[in-house]
PyMOL Python script that loads the backbone (N, CA, C, O; Angstrom):
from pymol import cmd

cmd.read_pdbstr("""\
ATOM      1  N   UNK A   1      -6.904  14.299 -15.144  1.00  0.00           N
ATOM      2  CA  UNK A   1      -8.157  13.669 -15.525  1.00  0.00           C
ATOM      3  C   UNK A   1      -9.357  14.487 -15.057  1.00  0.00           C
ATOM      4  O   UNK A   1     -10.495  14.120 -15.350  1.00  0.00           O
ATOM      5  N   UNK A   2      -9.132  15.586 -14.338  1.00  0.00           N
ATOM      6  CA  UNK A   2      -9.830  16.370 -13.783  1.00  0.00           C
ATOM      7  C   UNK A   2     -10.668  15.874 -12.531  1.00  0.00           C
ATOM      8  O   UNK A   2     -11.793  16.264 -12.217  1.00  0.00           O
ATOM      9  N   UNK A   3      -9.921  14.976 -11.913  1.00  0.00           N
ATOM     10  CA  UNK A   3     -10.466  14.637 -10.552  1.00  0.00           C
ATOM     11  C   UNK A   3      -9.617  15.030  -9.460  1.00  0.00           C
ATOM     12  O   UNK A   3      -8.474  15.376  -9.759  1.00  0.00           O
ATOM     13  N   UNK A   4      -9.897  15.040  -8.468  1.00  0.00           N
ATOM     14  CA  UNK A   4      -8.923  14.936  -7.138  1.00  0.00           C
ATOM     15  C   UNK A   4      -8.065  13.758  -7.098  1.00  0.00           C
ATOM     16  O   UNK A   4      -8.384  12.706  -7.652  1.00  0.00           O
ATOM     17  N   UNK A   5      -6.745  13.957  -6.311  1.00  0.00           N
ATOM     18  CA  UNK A   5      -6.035  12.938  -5.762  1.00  0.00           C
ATOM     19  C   UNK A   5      -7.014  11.205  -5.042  1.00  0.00           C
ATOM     20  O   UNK A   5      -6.864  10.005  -5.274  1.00  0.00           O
ATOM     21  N   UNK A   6      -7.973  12.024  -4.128  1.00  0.00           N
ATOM     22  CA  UNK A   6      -8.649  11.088  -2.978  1.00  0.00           C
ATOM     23  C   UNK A   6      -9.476  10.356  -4.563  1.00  0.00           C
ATOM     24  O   UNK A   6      -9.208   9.177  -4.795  1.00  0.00           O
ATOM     25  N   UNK A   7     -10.029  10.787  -5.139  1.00  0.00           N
ATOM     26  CA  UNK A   7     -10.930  10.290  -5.682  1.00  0.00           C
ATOM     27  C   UNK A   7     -10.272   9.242  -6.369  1.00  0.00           C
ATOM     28  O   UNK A   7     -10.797   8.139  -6.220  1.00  0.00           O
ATOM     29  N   UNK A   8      -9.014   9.305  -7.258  1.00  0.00           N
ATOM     30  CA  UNK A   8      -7.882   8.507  -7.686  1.00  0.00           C
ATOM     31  C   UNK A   8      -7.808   6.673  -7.056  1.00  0.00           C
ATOM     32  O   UNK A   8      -7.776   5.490  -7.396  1.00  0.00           O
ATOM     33  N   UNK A   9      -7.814   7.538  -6.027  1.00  0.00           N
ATOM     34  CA  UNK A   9      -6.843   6.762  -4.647  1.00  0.00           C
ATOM     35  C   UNK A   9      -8.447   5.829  -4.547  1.00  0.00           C
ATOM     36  O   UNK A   9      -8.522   4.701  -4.059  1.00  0.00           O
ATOM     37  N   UNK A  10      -9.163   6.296  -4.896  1.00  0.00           N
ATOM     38  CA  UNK A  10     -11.104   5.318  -4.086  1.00  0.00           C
ATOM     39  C   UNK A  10     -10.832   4.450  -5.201  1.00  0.00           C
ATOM     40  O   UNK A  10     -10.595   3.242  -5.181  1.00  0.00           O
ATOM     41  N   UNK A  11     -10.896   5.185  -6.105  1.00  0.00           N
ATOM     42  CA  UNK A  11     -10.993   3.916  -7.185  1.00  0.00           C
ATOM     43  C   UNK A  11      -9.669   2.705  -7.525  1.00  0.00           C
ATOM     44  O   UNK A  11      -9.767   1.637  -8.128  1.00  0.00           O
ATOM     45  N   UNK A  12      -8.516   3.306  -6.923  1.00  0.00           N
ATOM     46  CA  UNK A  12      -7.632   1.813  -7.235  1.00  0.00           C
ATOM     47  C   UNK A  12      -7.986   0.985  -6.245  1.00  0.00           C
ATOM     48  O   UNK A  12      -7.996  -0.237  -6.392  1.00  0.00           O
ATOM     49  N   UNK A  13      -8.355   1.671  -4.992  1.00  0.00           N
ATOM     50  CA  UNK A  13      -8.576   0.713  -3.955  1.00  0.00           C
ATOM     51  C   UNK A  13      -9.770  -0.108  -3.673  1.00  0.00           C
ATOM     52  O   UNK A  13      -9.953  -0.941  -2.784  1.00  0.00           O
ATOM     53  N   UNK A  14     -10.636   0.353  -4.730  1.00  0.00           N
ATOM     54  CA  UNK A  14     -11.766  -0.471  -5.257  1.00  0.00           C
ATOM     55  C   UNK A  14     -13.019  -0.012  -3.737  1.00  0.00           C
ATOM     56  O   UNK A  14     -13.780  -0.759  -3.122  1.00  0.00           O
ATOM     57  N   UNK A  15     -12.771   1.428  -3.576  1.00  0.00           N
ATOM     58  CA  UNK A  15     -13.604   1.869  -2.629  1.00  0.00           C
ATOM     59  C   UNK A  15     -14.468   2.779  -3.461  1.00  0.00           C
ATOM     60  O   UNK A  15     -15.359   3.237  -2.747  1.00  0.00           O
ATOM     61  N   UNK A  16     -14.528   3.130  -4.465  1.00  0.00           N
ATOM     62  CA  UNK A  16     -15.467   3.909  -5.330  1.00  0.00           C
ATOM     63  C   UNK A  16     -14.796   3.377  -6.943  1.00  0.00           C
ATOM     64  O   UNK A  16     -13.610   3.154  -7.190  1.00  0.00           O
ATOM     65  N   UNK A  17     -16.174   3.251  -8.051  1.00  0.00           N
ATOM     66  CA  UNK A  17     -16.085   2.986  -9.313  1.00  0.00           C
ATOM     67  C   UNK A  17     -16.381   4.281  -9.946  1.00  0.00           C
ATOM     68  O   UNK A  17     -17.556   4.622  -9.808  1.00  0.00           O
ATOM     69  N   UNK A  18     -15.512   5.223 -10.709  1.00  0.00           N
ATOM     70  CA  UNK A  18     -15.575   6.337 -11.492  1.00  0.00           C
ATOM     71  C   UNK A  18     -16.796   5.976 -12.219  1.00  0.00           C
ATOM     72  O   UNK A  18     -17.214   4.872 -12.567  1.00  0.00           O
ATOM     73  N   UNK A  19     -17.338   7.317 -12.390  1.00  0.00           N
ATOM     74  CA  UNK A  19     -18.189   7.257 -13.037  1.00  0.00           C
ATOM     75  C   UNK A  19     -17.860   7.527 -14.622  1.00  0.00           C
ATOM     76  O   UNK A  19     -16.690   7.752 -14.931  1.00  0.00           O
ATOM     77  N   UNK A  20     -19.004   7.504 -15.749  1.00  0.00           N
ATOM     78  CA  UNK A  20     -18.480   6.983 -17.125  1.00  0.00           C
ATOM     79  C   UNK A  20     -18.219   8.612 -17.419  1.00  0.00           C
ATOM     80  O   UNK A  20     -17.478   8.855 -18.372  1.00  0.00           O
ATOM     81  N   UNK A  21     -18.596   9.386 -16.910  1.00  0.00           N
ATOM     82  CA  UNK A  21     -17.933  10.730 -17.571  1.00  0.00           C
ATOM     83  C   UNK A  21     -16.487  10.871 -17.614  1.00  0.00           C
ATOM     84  O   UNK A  21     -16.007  11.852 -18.181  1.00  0.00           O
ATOM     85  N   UNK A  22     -15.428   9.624 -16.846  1.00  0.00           N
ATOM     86  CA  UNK A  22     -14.205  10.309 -16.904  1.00  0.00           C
ATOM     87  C   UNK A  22     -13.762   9.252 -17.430  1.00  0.00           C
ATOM     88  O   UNK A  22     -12.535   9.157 -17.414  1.00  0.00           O
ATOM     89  N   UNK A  23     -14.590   8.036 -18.105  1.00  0.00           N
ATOM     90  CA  UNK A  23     -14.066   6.719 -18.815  1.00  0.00           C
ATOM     91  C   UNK A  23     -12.803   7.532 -19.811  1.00  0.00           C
ATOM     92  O   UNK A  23     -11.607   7.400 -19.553  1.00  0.00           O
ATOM     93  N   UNK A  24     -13.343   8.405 -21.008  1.00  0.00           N
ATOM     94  CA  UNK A  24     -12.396   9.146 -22.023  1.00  0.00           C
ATOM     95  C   UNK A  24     -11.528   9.274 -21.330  1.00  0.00           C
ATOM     96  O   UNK A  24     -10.651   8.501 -21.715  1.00  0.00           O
ATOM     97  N   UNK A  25     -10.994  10.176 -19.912  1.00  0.00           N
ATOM     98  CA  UNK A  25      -9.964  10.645 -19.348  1.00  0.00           C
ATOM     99  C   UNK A  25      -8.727   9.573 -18.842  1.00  0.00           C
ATOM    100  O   UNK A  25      -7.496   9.582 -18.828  1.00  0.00           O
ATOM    101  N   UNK A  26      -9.540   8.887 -18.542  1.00  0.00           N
ATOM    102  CA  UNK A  26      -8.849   7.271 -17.711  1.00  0.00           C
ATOM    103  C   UNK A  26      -8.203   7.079 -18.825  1.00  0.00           C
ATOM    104  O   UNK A  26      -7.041   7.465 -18.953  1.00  0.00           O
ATOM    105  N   UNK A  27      -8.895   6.430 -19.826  1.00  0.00           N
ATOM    106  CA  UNK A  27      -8.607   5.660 -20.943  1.00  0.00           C
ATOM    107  C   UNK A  27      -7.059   6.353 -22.082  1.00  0.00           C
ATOM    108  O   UNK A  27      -6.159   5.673 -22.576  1.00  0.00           O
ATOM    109  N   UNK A  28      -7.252   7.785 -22.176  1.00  0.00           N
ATOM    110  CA  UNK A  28      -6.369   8.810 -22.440  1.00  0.00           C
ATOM    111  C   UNK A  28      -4.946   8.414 -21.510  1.00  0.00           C
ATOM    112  O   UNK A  28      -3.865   8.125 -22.022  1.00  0.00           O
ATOM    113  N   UNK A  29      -5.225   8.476 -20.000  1.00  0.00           N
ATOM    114  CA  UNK A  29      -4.112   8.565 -19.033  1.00  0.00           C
ATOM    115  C   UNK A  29      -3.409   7.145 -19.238  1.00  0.00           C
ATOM    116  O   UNK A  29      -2.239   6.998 -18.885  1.00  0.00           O
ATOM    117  N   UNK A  30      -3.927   6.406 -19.646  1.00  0.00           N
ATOM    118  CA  UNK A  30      -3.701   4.830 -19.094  1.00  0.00           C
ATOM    119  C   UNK A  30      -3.041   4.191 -20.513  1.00  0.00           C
ATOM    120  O   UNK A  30      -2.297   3.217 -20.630  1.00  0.00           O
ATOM    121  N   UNK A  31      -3.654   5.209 -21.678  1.00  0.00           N
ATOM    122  CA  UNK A  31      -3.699   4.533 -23.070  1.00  0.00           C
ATOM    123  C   UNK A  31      -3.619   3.413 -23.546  1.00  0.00           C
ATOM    124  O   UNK A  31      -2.859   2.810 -24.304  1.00  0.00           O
ATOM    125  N   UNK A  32      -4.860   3.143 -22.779  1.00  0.00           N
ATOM    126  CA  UNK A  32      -5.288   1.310 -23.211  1.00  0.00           C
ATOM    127  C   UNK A  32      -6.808   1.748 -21.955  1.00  0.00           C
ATOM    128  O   UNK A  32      -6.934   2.583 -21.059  1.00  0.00           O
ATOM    129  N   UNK A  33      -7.703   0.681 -22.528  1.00  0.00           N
ATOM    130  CA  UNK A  33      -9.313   0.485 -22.418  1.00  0.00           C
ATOM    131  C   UNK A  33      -8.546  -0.757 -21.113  1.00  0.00           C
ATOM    132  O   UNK A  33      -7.990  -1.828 -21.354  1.00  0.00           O
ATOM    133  N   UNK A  34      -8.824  -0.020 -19.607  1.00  0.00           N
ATOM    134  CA  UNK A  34      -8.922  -1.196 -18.687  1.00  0.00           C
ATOM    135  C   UNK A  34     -10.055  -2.629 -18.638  1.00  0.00           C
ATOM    136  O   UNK A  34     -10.204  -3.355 -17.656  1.00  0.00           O
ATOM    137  N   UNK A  35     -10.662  -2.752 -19.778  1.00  0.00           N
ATOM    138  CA  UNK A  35     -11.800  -3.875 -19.722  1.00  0.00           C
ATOM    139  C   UNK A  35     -11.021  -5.031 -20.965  1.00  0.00           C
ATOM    140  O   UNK A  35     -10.058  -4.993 -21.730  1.00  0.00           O
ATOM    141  N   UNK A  36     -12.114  -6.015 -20.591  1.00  0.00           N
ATOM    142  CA  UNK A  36     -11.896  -6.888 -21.688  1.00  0.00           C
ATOM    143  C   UNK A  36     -12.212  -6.776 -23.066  1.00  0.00           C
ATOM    144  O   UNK A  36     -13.319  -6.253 -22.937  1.00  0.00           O
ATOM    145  N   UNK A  37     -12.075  -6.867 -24.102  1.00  0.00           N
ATOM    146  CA  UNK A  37     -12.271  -6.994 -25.432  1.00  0.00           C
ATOM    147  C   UNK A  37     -13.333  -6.867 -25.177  1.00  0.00           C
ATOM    148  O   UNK A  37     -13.830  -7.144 -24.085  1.00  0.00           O
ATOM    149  N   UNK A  38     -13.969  -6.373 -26.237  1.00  0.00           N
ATOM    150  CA  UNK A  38     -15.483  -7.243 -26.221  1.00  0.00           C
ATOM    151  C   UNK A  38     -16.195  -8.263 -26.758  1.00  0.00           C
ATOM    152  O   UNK A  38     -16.660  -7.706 -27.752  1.00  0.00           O
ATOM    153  N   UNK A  39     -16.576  -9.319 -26.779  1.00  0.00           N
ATOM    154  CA  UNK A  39     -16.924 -10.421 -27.541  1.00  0.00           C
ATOM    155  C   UNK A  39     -18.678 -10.671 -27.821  1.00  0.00           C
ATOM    156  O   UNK A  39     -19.220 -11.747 -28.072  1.00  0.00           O
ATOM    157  N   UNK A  40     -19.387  -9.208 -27.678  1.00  0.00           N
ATOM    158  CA  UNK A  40     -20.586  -9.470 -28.499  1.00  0.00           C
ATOM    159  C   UNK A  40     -20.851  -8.469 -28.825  1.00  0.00           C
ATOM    160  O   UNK A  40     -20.128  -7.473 -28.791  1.00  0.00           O
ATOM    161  N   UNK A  41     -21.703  -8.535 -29.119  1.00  0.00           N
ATOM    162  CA  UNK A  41     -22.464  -7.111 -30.148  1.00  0.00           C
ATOM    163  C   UNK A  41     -23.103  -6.193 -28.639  1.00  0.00           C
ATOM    164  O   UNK A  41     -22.945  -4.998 -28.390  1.00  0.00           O
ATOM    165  N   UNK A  42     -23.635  -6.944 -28.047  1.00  0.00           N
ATOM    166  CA  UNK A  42     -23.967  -5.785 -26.161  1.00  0.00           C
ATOM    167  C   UNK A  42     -22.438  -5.416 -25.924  1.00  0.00           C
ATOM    168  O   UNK A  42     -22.187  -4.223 -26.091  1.00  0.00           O
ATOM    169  N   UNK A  43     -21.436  -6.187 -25.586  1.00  0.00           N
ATOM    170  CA  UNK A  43     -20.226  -5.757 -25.381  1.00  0.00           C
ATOM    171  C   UNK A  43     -19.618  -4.736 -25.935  1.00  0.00           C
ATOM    172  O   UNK A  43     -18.925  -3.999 -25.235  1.00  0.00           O
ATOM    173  N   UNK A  44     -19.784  -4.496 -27.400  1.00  0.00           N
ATOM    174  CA  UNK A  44     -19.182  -3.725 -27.911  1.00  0.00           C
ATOM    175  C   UNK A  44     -20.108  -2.836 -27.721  1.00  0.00           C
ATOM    176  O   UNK A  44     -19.523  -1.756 -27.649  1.00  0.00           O
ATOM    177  N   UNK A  45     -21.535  -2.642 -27.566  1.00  0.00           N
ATOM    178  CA  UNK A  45     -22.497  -1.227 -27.239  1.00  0.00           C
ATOM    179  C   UNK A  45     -21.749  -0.653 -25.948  1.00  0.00           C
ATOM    180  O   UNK A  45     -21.533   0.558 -25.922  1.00  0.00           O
ATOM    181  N   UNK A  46     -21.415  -1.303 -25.074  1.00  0.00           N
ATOM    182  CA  UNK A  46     -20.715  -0.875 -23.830  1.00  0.00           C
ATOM    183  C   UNK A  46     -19.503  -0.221 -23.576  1.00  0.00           C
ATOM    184  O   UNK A  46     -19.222   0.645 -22.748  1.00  0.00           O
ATOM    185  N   UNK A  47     -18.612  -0.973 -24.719  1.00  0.00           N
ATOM    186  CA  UNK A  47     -17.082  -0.377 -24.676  1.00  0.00           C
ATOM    187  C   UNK A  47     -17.518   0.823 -25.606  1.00  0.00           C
ATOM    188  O   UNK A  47     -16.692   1.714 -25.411  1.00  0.00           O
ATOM    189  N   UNK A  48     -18.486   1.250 -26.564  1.00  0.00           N
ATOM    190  CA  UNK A  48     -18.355   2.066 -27.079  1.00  0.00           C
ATOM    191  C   UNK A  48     -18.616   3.354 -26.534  1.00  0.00           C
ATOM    192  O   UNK A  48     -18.128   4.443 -26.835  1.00  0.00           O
ATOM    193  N   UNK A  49     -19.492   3.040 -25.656  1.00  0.00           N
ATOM    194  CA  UNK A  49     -20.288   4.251 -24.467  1.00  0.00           C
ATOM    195  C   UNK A  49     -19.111   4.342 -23.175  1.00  0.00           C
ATOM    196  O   UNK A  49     -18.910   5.276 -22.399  1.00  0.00           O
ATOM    197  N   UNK A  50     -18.656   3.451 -23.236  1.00  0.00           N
ATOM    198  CA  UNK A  50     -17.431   4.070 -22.223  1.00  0.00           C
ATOM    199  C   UNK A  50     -16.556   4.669 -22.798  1.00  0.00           C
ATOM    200  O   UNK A  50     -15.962   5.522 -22.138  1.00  0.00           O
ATOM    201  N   UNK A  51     -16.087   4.415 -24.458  1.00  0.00           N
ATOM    202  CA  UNK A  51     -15.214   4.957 -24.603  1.00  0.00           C
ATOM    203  C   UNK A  51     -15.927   6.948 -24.943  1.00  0.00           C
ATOM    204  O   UNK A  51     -15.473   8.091 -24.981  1.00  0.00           O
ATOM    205  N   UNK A  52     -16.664   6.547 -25.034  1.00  0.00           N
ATOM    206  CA  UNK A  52     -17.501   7.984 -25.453  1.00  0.00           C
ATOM    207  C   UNK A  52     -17.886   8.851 -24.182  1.00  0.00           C
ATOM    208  O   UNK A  52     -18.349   9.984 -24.316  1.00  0.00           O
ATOM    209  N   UNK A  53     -17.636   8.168 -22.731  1.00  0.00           N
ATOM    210  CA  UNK A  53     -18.104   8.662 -21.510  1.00  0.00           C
ATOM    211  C   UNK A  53     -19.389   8.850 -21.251  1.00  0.00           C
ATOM    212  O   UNK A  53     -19.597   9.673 -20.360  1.00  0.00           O
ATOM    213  N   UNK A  54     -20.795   8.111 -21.982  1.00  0.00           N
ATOM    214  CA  UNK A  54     -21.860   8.353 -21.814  1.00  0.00           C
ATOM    215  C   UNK A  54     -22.721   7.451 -20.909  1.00  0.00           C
ATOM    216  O   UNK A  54     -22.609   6.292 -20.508  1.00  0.00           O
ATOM    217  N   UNK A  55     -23.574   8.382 -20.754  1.00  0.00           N
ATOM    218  CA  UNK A  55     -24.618   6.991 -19.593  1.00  0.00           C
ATOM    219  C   UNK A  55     -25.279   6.776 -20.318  1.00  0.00           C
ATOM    220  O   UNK A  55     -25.315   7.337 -21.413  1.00  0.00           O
ATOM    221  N   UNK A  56     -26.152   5.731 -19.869  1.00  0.00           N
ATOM    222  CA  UNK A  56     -26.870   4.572 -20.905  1.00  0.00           C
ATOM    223  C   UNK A  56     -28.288   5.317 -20.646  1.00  0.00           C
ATOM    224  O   UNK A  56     -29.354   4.885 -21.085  1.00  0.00           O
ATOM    225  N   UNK A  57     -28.179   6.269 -20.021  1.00  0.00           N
ATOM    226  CA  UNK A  57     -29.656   7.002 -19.799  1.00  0.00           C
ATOM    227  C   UNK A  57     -29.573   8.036 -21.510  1.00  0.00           C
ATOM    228  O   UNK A  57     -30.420   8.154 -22.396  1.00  0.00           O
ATOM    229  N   UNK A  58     -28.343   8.546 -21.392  1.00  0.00           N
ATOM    230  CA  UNK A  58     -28.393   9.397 -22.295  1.00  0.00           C
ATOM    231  C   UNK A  58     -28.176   8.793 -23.728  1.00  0.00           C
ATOM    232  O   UNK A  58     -28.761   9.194 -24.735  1.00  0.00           O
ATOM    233  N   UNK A  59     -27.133   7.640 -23.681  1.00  0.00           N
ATOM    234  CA  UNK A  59     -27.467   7.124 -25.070  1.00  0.00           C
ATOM    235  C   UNK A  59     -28.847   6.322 -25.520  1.00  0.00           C
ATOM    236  O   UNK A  59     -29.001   5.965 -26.688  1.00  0.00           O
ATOM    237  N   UNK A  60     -29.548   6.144 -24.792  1.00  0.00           N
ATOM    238  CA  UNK A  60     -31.323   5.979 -24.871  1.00  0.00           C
ATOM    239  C   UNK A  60     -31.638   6.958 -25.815  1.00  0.00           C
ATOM    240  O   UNK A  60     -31.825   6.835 -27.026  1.00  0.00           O
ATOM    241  N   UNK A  61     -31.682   8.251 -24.882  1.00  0.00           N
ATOM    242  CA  UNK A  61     -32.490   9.315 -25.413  1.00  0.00           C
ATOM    243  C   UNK A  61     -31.957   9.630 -26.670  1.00  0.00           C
ATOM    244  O   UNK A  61     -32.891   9.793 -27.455  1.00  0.00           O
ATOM    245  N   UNK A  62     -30.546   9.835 -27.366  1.00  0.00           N
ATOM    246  CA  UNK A  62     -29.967   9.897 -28.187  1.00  0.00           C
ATOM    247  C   UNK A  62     -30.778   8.786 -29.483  1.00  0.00           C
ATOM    248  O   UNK A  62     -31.132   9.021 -30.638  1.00  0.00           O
ATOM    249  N   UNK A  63     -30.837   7.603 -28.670  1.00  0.00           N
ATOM    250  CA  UNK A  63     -30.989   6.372 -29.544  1.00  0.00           C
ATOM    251  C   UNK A  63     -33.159   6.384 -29.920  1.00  0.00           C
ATOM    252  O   UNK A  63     -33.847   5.780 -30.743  1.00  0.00           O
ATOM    253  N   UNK A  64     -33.490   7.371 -28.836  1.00  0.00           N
ATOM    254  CA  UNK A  64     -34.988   7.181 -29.075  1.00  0.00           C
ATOM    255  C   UNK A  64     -35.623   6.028 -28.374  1.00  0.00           C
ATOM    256  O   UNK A  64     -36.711   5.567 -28.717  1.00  0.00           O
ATOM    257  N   UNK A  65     -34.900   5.573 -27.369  1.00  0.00           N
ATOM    258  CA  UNK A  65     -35.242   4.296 -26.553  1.00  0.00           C
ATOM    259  C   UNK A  65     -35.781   4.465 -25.216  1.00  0.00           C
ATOM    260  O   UNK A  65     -35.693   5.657 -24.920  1.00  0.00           O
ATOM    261  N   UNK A  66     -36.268   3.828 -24.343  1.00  0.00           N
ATOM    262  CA  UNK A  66     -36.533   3.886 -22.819  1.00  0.00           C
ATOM    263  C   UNK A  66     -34.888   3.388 -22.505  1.00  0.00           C
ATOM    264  O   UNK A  66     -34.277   2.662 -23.288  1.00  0.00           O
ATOM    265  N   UNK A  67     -34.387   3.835 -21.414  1.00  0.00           N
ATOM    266  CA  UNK A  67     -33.460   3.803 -20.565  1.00  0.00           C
ATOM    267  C   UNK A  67     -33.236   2.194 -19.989  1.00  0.00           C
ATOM    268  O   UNK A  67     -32.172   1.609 -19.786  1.00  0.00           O
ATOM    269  N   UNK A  68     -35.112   1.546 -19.744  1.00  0.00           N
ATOM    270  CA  UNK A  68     -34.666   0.087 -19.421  1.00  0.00           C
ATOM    271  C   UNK A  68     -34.962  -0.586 -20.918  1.00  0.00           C
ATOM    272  O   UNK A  68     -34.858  -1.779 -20.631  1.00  0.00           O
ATOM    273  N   UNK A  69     -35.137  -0.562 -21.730  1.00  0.00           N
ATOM    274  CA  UNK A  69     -35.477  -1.151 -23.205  1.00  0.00           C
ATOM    275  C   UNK A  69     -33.233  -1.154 -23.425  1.00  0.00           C
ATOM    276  O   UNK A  69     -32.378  -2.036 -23.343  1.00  0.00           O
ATOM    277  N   UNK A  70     -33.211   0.026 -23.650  1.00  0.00           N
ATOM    278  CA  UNK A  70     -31.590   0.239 -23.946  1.00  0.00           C
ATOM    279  C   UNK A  70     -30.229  -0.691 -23.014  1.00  0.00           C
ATOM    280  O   UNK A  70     -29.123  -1.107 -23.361  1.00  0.00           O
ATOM    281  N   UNK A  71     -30.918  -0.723 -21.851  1.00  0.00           N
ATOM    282  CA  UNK A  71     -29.451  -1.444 -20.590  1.00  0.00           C
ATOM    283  C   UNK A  71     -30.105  -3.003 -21.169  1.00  0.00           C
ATOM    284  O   UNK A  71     -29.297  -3.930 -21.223  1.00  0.00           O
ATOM    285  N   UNK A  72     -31.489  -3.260 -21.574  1.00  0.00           N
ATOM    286  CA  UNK A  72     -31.947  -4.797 -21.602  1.00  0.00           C
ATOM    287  C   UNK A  72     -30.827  -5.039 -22.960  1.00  0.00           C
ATOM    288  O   UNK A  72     -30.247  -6.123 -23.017  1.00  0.00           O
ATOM    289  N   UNK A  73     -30.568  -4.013 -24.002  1.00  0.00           N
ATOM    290  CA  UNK A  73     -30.128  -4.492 -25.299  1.00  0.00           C
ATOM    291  C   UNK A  73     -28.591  -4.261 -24.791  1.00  0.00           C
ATOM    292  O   UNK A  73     -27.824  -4.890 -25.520  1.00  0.00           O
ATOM    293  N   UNK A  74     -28.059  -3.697 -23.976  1.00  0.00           N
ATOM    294  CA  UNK A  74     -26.360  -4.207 -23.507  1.00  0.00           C
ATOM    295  C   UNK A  74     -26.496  -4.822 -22.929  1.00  0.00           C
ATOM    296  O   UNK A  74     -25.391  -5.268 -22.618  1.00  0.00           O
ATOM    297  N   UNK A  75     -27.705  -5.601 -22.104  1.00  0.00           N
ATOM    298  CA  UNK A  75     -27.285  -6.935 -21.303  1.00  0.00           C
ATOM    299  C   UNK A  75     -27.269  -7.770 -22.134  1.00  0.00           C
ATOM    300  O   UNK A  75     -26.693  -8.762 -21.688  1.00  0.00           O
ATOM    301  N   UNK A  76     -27.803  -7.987 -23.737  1.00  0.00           N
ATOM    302  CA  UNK A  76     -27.834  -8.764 -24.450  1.00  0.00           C
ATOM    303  C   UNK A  76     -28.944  -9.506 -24.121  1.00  0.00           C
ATOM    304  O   UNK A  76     -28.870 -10.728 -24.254  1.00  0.00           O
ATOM    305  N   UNK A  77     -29.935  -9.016 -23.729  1.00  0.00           N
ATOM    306  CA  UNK A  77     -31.303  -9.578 -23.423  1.00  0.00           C
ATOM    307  C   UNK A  77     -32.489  -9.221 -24.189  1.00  0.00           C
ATOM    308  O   UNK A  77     -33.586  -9.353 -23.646  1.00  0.00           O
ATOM    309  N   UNK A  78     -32.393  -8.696 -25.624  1.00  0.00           N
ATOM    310  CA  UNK A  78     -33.053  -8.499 -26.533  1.00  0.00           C
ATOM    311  C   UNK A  78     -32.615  -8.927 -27.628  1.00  0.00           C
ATOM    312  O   UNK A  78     -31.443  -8.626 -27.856  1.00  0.00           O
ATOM    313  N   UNK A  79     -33.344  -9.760 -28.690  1.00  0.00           N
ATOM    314  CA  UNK A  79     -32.872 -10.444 -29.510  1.00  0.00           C
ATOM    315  C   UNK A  79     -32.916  -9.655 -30.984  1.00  0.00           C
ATOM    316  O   UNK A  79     -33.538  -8.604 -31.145  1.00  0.00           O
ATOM    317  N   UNK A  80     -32.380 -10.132 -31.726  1.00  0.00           N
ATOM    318  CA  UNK A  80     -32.460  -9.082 -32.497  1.00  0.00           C
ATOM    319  C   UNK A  80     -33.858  -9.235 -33.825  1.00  0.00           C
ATOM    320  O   UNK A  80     -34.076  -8.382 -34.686  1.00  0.00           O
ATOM    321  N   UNK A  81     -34.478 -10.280 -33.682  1.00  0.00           N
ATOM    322  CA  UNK A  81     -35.464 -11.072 -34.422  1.00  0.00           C
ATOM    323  C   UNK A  81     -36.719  -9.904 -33.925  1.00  0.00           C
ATOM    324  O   UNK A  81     -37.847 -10.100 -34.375  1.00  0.00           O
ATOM    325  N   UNK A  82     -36.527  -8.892 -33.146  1.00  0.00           N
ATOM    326  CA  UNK A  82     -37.715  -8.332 -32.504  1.00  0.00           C
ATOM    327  C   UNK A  82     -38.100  -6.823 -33.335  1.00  0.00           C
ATOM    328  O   UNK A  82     -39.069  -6.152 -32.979  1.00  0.00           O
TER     329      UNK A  82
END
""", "prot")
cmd.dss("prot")
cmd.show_as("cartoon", "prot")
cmd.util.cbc("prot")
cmd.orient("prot")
């Protein structure tokens, strides 16, 4: 996955959360998405950026958004009437 052993070992033991650059790699090793389904339209913005390994800083800029405008629309705190 291109990490170290220790780093492995932080995250089952729930002493460090990987960051989303190695979501693809995990997801590859594991072959299955460790999260829940997703059941909204923010949910699925989320599983899609994990499955893509991106930060929500960069799918902003991608998207032409502010960074907090973009995490407000995966919290599902922007409606879509706007």
């Amino acid at each position: 996955m291109g990490v170290c052993q220790h780093s492995v070992i932080k995250w089952e033991t729930g002493a460090a959360t990987p960051e989303v650059r190695f979501y693809p790699a995990i997801i590859k090793f594991l072959r299955y998405e460790p999260w829940p389904d997703p059941l909204t339209i923010a949910d699925t913005l989320v599983a899609e950026r994990r499955r893509r390994g991106l930060s929500a800083k960069m799918v902003a800029r991608m998207a032409g958004l502010d960074e907090a405008t973009f995490t407000r629309i995966e919290a599902g705190k922007v409606s879509s009437s706007r």
